[in-house]
C-alpha positions in Angstrom: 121.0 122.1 95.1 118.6 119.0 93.7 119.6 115.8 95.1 118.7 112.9 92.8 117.9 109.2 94.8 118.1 106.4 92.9 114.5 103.9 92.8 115.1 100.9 93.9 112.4 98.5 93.8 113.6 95.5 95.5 112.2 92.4 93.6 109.4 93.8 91.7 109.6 94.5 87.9 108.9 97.6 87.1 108.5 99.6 83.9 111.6 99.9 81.8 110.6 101.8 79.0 107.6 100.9 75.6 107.6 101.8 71.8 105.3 101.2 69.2 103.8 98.0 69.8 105.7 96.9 72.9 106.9 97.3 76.7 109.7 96.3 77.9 109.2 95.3 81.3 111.9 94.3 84.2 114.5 93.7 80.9 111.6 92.2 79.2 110.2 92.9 75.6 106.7 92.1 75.6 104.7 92.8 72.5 100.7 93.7 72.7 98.8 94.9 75.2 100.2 93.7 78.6 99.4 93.3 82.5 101.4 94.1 84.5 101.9 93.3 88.7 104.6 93.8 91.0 105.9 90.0 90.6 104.5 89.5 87.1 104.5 90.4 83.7 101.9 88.9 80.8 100.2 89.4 77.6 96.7 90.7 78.3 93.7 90.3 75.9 92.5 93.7 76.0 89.0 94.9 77.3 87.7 91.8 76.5 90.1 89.8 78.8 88.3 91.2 81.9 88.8 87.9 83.4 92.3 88.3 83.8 91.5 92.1 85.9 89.4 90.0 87.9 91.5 87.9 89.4 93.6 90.6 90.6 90.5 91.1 93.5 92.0 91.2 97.0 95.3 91.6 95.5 95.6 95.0 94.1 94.0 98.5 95.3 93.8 99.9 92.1 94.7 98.7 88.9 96.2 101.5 86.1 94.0 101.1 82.9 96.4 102.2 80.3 94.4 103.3 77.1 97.0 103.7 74.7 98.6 106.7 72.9 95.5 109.1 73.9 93.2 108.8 76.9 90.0 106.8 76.5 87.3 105.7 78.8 87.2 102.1 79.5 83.9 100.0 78.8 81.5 101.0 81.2 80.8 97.1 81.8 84.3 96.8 82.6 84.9 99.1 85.6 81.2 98.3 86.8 82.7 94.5 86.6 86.1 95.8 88.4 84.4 98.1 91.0 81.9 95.2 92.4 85.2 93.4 92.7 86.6 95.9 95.4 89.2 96.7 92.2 89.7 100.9 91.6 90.4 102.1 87.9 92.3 105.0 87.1 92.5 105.2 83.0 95.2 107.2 81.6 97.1 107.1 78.5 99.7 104.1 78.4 102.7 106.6 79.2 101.4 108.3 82.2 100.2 104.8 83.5 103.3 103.4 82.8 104.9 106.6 84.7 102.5 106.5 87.3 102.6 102.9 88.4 106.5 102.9 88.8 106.2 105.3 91.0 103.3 103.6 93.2 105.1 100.8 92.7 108.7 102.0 94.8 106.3 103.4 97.7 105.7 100.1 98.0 101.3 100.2 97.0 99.2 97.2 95.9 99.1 98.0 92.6 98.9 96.5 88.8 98.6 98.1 85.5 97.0 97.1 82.4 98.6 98.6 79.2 97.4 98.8 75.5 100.3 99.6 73.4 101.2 102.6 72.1 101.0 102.4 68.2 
């Protein structure tokens, strides 16, 4: 016999679901590319908004670097920016990391995503 448990995630938002062009996060439709934390969700500029990554230093272990509908390798300058800033990177298609970091994200781990839509 499976026994299914239900997620709770106390007050953090997670990941309800994406289509072409959006996320809908915590009952929220966001459209673009988004960044996504355990108390906050925002529109994120892409690879070249590594400022906003940044300032996730000293508040996230590792940050999920969705890549859209395929898996891609992020800018080398970006993760050599994010790993002097004590910031892992795990790329992965937007669906796994969107997956992945709800599950991180009900064990309770320091953790943000960074999502490029799914076209």
């Amino acid at each position: 016999m499976i026994r299914l448990t239900e997620v709770t995630y106390d007050s953090a938002r997670p990941i309800d679901g994406y289509g072409p062009g959006f996320f809908r996060i915590g009952g929220e439709v966001l459209r673009g590319a988004v960044l996504v934390t355990a108390t906050a969700a925002k529109a994120w500029g892409g690879y070249d908004d590594s400022a906003a990554l940044l300032a996730l230093a000293g508040e996230v272990d590792v940050l999920l670097l969705g890549t859209g509908k395929t898996i891609a390798h992020p800018p080398a300058s970006l993760r050599a920016a994010l790993d002097a800033a004590g910031i892992g990177v795990e790329p992965m298609d937007s669906a796994a990391a969107a997956r992945t970091y709800n599950v991180l994200l009900s064990e309770g781990r320091r953790i943000a995503a960074a999502l490029l839509p799914v076209e």
